[in-house]
DRENDO-1510 file (C-alpha; in Angstrom, 1 decimal, always signed):
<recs>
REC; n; res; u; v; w
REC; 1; UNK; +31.5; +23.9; +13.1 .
REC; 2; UNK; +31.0; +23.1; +9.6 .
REC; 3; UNK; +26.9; +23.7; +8.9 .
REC; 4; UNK; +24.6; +22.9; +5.6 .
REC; 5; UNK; +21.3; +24.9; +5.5 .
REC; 6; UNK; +18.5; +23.7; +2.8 .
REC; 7; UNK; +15.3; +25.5; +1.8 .
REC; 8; UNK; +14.4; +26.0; -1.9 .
REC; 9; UNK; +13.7; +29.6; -1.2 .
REC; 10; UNK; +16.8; +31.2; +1.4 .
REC; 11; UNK; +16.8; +32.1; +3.7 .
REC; 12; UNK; +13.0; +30.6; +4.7 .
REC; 13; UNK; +12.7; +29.5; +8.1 .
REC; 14; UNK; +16.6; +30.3; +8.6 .
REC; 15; UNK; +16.9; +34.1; +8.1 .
REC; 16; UNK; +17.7; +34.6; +11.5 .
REC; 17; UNK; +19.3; +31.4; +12.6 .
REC; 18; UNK; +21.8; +31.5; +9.7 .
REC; 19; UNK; +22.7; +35.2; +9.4 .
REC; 20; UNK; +23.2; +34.3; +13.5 .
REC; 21; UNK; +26.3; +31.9; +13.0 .
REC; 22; UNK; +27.2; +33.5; +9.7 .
REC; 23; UNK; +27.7; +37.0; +12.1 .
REC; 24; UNK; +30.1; +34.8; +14.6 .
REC; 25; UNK; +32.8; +34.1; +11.5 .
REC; 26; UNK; +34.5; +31.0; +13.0 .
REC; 27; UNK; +32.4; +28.4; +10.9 .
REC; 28; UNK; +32.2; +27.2; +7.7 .
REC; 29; UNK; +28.4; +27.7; +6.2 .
REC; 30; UNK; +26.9; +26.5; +3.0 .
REC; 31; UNK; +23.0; +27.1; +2.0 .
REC; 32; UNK; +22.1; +25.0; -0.8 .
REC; 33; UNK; +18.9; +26.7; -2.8 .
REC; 34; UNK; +17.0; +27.5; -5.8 .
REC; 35; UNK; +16.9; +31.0; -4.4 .
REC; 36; UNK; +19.0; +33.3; -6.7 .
REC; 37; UNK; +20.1; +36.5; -5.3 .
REC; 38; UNK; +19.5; +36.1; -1.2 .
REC; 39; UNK; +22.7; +36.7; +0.1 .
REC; 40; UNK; +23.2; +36.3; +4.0 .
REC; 41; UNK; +27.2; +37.5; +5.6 .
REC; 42; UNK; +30.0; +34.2; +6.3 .
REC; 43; UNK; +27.4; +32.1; +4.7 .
REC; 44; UNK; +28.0; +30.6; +1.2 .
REC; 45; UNK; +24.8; +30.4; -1.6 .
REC; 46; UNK; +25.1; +27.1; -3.6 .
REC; 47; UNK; +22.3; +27.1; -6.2 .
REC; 48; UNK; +20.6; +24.0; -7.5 .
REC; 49; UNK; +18.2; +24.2; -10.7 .
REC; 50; UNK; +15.1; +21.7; -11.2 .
REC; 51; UNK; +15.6; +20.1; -14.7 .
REC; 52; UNK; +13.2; +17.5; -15.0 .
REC; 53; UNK; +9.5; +16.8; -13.6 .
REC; 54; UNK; +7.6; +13.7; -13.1 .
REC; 55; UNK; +6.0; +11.6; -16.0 .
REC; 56; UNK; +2.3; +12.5; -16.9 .
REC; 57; UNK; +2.2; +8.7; -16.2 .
REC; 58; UNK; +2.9; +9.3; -12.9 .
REC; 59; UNK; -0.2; +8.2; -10.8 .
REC; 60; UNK; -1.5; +11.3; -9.4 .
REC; 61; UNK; -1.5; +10.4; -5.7 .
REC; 62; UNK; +2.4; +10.3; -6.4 .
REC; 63; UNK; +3.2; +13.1; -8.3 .
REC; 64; UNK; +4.0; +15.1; -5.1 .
REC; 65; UNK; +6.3; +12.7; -4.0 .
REC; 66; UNK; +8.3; +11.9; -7.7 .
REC; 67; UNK; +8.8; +15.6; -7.2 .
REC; 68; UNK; +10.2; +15.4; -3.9 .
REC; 69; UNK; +12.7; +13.0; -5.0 .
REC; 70; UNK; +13.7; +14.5; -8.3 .
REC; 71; UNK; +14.2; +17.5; -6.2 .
REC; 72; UNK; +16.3; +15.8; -3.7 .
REC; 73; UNK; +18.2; +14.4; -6.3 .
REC; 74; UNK; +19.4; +17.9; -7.5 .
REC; 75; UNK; +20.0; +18.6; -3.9 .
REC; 76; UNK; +22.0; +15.9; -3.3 .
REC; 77; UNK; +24.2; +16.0; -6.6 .
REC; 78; UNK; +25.2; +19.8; -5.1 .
REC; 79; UNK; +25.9; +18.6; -1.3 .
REC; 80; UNK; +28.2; +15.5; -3.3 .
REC; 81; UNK; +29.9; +18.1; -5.4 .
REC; 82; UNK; +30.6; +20.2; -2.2 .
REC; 83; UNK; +32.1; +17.3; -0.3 .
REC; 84; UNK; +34.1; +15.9; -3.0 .
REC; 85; UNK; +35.5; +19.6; -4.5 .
REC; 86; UNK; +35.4; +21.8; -1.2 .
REC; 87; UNK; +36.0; +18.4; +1.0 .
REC; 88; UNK; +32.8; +19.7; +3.2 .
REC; 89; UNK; +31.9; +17.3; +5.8 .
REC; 90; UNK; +29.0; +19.1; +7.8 .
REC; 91; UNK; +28.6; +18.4; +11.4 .
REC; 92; UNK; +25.0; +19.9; +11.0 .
REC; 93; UNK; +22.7; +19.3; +8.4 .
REC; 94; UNK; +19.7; +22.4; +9.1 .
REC; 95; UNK; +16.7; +21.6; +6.7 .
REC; 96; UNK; +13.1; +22.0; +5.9 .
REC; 97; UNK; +12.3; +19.2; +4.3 .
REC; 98; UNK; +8.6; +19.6; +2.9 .
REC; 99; UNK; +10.1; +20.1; -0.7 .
REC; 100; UNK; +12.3; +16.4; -0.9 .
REC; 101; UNK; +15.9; +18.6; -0.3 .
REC; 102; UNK; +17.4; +16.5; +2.2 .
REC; 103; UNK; +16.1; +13.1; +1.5 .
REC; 104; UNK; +19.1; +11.5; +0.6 .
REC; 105; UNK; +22.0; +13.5; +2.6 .
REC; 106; UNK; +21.9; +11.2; +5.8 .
REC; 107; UNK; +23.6; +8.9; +3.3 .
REC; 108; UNK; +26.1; +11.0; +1.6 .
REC; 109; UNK; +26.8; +12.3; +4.9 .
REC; 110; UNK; +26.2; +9.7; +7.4 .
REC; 111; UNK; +28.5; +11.1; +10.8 .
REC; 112; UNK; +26.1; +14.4; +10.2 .
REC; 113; UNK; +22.9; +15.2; +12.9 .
REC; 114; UNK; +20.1; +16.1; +10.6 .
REC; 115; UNK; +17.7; +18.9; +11.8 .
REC; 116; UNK; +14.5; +19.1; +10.4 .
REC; 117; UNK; +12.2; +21.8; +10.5 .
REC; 118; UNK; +8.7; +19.3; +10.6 .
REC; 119; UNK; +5.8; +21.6; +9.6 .
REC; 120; UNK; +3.3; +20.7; +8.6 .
REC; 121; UNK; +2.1; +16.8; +9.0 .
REC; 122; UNK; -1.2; +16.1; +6.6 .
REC; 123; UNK; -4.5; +14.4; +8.1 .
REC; 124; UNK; -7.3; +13.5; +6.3 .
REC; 125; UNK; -9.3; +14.8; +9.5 .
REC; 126; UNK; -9.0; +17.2; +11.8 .
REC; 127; UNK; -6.6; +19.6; +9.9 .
REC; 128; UNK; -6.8; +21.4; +6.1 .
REC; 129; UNK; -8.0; +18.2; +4.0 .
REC; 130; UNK; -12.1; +18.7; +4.5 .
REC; 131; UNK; -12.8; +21.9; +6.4 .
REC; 132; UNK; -14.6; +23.9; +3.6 .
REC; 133; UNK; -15.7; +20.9; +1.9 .
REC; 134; UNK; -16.9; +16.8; +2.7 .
REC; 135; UNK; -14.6; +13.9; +2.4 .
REC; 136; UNK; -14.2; +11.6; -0.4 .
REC; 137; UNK; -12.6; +8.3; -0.3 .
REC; 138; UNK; -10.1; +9.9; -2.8 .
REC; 139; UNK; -8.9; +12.3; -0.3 .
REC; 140; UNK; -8.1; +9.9; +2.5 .
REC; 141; UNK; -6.5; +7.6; +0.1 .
REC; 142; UNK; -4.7; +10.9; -1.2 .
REC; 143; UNK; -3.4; +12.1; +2.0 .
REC; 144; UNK; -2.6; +9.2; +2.9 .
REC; 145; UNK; +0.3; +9.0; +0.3 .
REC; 146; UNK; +0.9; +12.8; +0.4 .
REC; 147; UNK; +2.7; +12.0; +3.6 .
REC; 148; UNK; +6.0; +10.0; +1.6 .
REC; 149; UNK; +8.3; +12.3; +1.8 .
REC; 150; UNK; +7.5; +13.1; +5.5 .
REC; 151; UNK; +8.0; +10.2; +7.2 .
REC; 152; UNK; +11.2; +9.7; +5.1 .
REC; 153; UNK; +12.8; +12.7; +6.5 .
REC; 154; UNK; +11.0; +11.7; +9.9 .
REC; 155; UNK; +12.9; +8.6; +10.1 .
REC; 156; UNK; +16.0; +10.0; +8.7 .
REC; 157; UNK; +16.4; +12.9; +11.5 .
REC; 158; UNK; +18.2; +13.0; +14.1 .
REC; 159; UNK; +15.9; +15.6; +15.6 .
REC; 160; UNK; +13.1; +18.3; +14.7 .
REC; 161; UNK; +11.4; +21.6; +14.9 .
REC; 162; UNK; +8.0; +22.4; +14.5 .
REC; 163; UNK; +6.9; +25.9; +15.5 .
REC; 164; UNK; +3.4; +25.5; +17.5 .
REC; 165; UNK; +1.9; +23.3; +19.6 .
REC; 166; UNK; -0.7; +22.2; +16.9 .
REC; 167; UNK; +1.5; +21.3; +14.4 .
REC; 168; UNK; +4.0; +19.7; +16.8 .
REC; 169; UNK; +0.2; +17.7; +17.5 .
REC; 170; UNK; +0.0; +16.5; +14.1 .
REC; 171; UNK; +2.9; +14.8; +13.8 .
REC; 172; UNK; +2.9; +10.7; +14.3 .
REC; 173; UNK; +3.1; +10.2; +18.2 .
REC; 174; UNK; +5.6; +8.1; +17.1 .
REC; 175; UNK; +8.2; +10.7; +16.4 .
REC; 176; UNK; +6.6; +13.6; +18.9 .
REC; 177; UNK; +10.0; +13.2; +21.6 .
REC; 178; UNK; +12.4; +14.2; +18.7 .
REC; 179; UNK; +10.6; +17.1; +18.1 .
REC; 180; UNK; +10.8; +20.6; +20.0 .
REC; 181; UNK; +8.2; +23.0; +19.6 .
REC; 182; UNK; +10.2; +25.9; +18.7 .
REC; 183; UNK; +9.2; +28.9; +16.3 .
REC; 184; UNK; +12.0; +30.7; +14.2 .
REC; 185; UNK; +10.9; +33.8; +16.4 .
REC; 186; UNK; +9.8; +36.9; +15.6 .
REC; 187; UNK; +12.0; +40.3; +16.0 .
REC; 188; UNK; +10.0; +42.3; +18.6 .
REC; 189; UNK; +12.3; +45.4; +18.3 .
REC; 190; UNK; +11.5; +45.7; +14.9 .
REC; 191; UNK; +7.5; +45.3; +15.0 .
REC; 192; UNK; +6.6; +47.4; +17.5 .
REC; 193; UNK; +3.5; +49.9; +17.7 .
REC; 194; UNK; +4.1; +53.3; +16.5 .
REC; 195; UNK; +1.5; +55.9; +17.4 .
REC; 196; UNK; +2.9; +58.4; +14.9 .
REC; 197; UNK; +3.2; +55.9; +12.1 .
REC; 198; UNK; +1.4; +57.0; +8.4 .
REC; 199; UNK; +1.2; +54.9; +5.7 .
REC; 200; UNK; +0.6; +56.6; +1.8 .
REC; 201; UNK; -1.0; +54.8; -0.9 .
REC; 202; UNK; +0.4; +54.6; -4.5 .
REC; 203; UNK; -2.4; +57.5; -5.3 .
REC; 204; UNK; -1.1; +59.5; -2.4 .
REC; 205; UNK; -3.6; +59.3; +0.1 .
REC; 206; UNK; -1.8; +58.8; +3.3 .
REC; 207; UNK; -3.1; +57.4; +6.2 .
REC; 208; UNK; -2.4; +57.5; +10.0 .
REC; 209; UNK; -3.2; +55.8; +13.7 .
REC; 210; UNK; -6.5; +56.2; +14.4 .
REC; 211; UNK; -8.0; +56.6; +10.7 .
REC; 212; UNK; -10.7; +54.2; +10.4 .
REC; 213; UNK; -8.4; +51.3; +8.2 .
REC; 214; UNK; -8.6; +47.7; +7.9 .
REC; 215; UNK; -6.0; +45.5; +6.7 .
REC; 216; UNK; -5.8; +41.9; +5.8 .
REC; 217; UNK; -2.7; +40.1; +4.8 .
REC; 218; UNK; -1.2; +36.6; +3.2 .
REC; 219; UNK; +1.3; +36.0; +0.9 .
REC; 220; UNK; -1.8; +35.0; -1.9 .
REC; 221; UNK; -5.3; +36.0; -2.2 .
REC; 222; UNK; -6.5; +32.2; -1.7 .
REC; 223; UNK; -9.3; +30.4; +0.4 .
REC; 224; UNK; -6.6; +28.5; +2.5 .
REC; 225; UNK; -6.3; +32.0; +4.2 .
REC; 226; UNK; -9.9; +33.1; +3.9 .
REC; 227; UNK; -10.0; +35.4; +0.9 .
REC; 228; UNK; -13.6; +34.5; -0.1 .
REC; 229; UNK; -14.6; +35.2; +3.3 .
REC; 230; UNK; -12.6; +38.6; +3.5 .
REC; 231; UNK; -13.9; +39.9; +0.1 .
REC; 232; UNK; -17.9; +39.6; +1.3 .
REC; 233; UNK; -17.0; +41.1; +4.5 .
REC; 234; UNK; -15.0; +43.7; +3.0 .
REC; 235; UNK; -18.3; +44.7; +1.2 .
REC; 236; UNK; -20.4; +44.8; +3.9 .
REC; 237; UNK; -17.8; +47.0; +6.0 .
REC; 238; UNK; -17.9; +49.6; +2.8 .
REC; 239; UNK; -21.2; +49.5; +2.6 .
REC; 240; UNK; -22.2; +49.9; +6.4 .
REC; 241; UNK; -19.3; +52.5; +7.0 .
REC; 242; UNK; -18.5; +55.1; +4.8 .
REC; 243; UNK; -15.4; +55.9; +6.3 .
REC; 244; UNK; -13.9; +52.8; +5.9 .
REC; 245; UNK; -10.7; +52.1; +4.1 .
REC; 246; UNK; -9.8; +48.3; +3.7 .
REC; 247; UNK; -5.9; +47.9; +2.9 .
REC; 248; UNK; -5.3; +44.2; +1.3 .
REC; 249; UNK; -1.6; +42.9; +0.7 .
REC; 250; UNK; -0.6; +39.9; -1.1 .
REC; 251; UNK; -0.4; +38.2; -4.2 .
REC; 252; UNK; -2.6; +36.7; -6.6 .
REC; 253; UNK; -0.9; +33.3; -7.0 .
REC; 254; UNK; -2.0; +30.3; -4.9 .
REC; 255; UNK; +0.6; +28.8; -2.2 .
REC; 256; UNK; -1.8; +25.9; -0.9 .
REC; 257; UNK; -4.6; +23.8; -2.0 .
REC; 258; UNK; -6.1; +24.0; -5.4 .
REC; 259; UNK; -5.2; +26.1; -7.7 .
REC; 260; UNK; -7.4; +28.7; -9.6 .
REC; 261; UNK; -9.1; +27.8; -13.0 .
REC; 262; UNK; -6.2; +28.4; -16.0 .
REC; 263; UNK; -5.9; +31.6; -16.9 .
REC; 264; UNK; -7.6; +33.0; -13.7 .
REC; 265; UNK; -7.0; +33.8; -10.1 .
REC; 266; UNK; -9.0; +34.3; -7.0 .
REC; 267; UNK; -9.4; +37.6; -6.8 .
REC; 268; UNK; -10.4; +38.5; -9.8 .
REC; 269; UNK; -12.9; +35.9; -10.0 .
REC; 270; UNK; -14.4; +36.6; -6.1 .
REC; 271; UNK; -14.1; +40.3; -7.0 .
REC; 272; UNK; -15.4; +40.9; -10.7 .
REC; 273; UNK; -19.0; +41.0; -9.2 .
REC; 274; UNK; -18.6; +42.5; -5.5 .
REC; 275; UNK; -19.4; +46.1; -4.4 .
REC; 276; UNK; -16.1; +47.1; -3.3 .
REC; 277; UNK; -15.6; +50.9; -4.2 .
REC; 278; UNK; -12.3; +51.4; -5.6 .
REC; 279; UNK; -11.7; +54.7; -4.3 .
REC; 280; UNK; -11.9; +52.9; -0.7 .
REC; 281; UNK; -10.8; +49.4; -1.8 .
REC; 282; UNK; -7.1; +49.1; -2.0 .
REC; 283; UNK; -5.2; +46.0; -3.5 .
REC; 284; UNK; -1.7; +46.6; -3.3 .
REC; 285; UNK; -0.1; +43.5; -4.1 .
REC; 286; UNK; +2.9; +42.9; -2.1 .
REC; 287; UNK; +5.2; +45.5; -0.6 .
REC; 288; UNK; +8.5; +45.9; +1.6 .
REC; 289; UNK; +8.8; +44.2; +4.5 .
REC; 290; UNK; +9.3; +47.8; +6.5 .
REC; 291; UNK; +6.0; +48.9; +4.8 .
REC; 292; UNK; +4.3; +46.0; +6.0 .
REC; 293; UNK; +4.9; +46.6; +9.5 .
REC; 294; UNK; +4.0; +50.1; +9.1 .
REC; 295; UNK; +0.8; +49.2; +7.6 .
REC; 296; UNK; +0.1; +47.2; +11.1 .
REC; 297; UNK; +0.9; +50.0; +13.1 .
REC; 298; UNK; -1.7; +52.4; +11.4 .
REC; 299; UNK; -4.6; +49.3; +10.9 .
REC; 300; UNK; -7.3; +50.0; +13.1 .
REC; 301; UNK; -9.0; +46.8; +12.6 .
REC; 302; UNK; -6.2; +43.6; +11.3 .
REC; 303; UNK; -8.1; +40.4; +10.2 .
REC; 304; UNK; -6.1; +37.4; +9.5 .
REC; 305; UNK; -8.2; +34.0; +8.6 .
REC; 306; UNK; -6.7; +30.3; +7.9 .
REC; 307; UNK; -7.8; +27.2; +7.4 .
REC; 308; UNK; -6.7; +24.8; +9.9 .
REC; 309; UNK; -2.8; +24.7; +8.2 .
REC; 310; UNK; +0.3; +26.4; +9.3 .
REC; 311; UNK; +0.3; +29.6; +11.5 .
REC; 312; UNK; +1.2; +32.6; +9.4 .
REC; 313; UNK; +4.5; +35.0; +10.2 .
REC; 314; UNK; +2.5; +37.8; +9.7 .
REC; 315; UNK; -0.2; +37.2; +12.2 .
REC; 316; UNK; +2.5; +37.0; +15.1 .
REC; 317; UNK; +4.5; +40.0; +13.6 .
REC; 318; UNK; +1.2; +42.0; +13.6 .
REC; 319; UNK; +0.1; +41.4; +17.2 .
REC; 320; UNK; +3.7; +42.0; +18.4 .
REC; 321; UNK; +2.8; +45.4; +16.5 .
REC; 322; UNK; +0.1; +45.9; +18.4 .
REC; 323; UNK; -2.7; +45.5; +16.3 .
REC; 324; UNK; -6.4; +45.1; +17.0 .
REC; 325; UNK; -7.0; +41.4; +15.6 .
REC; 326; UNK; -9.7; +39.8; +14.2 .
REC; 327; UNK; -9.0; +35.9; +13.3 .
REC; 328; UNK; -10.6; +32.9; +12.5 .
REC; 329; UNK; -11.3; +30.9; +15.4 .
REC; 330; UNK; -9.4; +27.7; +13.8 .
REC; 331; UNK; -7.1; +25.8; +15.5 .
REC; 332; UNK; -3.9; +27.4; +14.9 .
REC; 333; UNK; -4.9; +30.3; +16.3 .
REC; 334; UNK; -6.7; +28.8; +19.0 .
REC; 335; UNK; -3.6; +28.5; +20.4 .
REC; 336; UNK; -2.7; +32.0; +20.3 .
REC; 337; UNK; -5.8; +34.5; +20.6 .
REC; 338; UNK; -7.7; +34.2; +23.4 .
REC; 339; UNK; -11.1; +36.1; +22.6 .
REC; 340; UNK; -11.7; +39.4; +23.9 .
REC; 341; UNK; -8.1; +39.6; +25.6 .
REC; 342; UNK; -5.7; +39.7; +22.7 .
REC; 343; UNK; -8.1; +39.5; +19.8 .
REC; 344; UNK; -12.1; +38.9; +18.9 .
REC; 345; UNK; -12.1; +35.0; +17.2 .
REC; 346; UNK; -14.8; +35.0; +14.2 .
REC; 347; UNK; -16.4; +32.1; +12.0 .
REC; 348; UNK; -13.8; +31.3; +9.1 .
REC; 349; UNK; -17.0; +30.8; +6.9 .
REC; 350; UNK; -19.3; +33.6; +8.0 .
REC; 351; UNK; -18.6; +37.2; +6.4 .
REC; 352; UNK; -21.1; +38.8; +8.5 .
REC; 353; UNK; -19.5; +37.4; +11.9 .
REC; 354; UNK; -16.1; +38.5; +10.3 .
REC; 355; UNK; -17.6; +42.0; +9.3 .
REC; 356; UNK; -19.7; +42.7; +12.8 .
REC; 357; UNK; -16.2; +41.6; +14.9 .
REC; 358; UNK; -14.7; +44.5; +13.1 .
REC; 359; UNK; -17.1; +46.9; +13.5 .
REC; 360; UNK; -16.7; +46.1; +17.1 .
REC; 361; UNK; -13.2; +46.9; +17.2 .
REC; 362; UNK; -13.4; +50.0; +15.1 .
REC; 363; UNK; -16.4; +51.6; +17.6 .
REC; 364; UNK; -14.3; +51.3; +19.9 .
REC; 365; UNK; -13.8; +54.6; +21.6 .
REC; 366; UNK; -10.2; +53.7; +23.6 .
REC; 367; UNK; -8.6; +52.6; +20.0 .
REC; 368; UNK; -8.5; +48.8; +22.3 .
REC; 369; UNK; -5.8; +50.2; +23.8 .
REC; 370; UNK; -5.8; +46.7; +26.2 .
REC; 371; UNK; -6.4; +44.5; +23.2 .
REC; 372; UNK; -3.7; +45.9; +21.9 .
REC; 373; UNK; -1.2; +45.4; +24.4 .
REC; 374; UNK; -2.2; +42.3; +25.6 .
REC; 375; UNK; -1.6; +41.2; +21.8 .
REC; 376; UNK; +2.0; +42.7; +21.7 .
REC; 377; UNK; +2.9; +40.7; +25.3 .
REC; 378; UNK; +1.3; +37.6; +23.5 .
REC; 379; UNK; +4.3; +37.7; +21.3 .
REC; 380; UNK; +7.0; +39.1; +23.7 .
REC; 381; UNK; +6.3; +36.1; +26.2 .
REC; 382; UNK; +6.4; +33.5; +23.9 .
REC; 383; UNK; +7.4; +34.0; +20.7 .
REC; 384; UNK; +10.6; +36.7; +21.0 .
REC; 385; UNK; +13.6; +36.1; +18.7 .
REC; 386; UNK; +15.8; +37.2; +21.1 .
REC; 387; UNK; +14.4; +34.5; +23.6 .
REC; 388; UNK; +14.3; +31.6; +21.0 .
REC; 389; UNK; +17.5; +32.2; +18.8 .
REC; 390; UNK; +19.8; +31.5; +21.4 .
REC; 391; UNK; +17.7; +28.3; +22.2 .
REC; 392; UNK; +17.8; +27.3; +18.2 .
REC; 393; UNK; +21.3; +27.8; +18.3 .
REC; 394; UNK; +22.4; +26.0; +20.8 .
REC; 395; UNK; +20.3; +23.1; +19.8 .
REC; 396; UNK; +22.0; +23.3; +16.3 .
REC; 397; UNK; +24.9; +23.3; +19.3 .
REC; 398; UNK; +24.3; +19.9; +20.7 .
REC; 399; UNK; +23.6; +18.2; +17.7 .
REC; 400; UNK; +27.2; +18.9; +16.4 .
REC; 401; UNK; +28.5; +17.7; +20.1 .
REC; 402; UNK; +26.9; +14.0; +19.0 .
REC; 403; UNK; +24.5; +14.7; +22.5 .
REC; 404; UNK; +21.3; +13.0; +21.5 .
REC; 405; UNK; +18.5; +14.1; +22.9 .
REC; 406; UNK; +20.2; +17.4; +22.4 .
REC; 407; UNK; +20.1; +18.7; +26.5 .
REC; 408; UNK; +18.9; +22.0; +25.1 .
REC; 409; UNK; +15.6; +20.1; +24.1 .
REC; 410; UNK; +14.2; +20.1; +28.0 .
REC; 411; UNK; +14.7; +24.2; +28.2 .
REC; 412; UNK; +12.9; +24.2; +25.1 .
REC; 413; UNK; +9.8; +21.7; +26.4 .
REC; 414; UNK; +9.6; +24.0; +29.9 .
REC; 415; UNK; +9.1; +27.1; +27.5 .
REC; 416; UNK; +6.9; +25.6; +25.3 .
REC; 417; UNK; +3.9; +24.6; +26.8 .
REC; 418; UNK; +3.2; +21.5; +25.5 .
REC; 419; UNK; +0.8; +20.0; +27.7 .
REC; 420; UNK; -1.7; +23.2; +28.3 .
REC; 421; UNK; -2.8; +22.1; +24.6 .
REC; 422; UNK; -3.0; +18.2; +24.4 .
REC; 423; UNK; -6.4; +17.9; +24.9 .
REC; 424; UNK; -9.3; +16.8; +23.1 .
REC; 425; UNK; -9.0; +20.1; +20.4 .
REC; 426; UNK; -5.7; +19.8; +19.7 .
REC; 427; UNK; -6.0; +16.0; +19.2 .
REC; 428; UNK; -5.9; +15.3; +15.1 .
</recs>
């Protein structure tokens, strides 16, 4: 087969799908990216650089999308020069498509099946736009348009991916049966508990399983994924328990929503006047992937907290290491933590909910030894790479055949337990 992956930052969603028909060596693989350095075996990096932006005359409701396209353009002058120079003709076209890559590549290549990895669709209810704060007519005239570049790549698809039931639910009904509900996966040999584990800090304080340690991670310190929240629980959990180490990883950029004021960033603004001794407070900022599984293996308390948005890698890779979870009881992970069997569910908005939860799991005298596992099988039973990579790949398979729906699409639906969550909370 001859295959085109697309994500501005490779590998993405595709670290394990490509690497996975780069490793058989009989196909001929191109990634086009802005990513730099990520190299993946039998697959070829072709870089793409952003050179122009959109006009500050742009209207605002648009600027999202002129982006989209100017991106897509740059894509597209890369796939033309790869099909004119290398005379690459891709049976597959394998894309997320949030960013604009792939808009225009069902026409350059038109005999190619286009796979789209559909995230995230936007509402103006019942999803992100709203939860912390009320509705203007702005926003639903806003979100409205923010949606462009989605149902351009809905319509140009041959078929999709989204990873969980609830964002499968937010796409138009229209497009639902192209879509399988199908996570990337997560690698269940590699985060796995470890009683023995120990995890030192840059000061040299080393930790182990069963210190009292609470860790919260995302990729930024932001309030899509709760950081105000965390911070004033983190002080009360300091204050109420002197024992108590909380271990925070991430960045201080913002991935979603708005941005800090210029010149600032989250935490030091939600931090500069909290009671969070530093000698039992530790910001690390990000860290290697290996040390970030470790770090779940030794956390006696995890807490993970999102808005109603897309379901975070890390809280699947820290139940499959069998942590003790707090999370937000938000749709997302409605669908995954069942309170008091694989996790406690807290208020998203409510610090001292948050803080009391993980007391509760820290006082604890059997470490929630069946929280624990019942979190680890969560992930084993459903969300396994070694389950769903064969099932991505053969639907990557199907589409190169021409076989549309791709046949591998009904083992997918009887794994993925659609119908369970189309009910009345799931509904946007």
């Amino acid at each position: 087969m001859e295959l085109l992956f697309i994500h501005p930052n490779m590998p993405g969603q595709y670290k394990h799908l490509a690497r996975a028909f780069g490793a058989e060596g009989r196909h001929r693989i191109f990634f086009i990216t802005k990513h730099k350095t990520a190299e993946i075996p039998g697959v070829t990096r072709v870089n793409y650089a952003i050179t122009k932006t959109p006009s500050p005359e742009t209207h605002r409701y648009l600027t999202t999308s002129a982006r989209a396209i100017i991106q897509g353009q740059h894509v597209w002058r890369a796939a033309h020069a790869l099909k004119t120079k290398e005379n690459f003709s891709p049976d597959v076209i394998i894309n997320h498509p949030g960013w604009g890559d792939a808009l225009f590549l069902k026409d350059l290549f038109p005999k190619a099946k286009i796979l789209s990895f559909f995230e995230f669709f936007y509402r103006a209810t019942g999803a992100d736009v709203g939860f912390d704060e009320p509705l203007t007519d702005d926003d639903l005239a806003r979100v409205r348009v923010k949606n462009i570049t989605n149902l351009m790549s809905l319509d140009a698809s041959d078929w999709g991916i989204s990873p969980t039931v609830w964002q499968w639910s937010l796409q138009p009904p229209e497009y639902q049966s192209k879509i399988s509900v199908l996570h990337d996966g997560v690698d269940v040999n590699v985060c796995v508990p470890n009683a023995a584990a120990s995890f030192t800090l840059p000061n040299g304080k080393t930790f182990k399983a069963g210190d009292e340690v609470v860790t919260y991670i995302a990729r930024n310190f932001e309030p899509y994924r709760g950081f105000p929240t965390f911070v004033k629980a983190a002080e009360i959990l300091l204050k109420n328990r002197p024992n108590c180490h909380i271990i925070a990883v991430g960045a201080d950029a913002v991935s979603y929503g708005r941005k800090a004021p210029e010149g600032k960033t989250y935490r030091e603004m939600l931090t500069k006047d909290a009671n969070l001794p530093a000698d039992r407070m530790h910001f690390l900022g990000t860290v290697p992937y290996d040390d970030l599984i470790t770090l779940f293996q030794v956390s006696a308390a995890h807490l993970y907290l999102t808005f109603p948005f897309v379901l975070s890698w890390s809280m699947l890779e820290a139940m499959a290491s069998g942590v003790a979870m707090v999370a937000s009881n938000t749709k997302p992970v409605l669908e995954v933590v069942e309170h008091g069997k694989n996790g406690l569910l807290a208020d998203f908005f409510s610090p001292e909910d948050v803080a009391a939860k993980i007391s509760q799991l820290l006082d604890d005298k059997t470490g929630n030894a069946a929280m624990r596992a019942a979190a680890r099988e969560t992930v084993v039973s459903r969300f396994a790479l070694d389950k769903l990579l064969p099932l991505h790949m053969q639907l990557v398979r199907d589409l190169a055949a021409g076989l549309i729906p791709p046949p591998t699409a009904e083992r997918i639906k009887s794994i993925s337990a659609i119908e369970p969550y189309k009910h009345a909370m799931w509904e946007a």
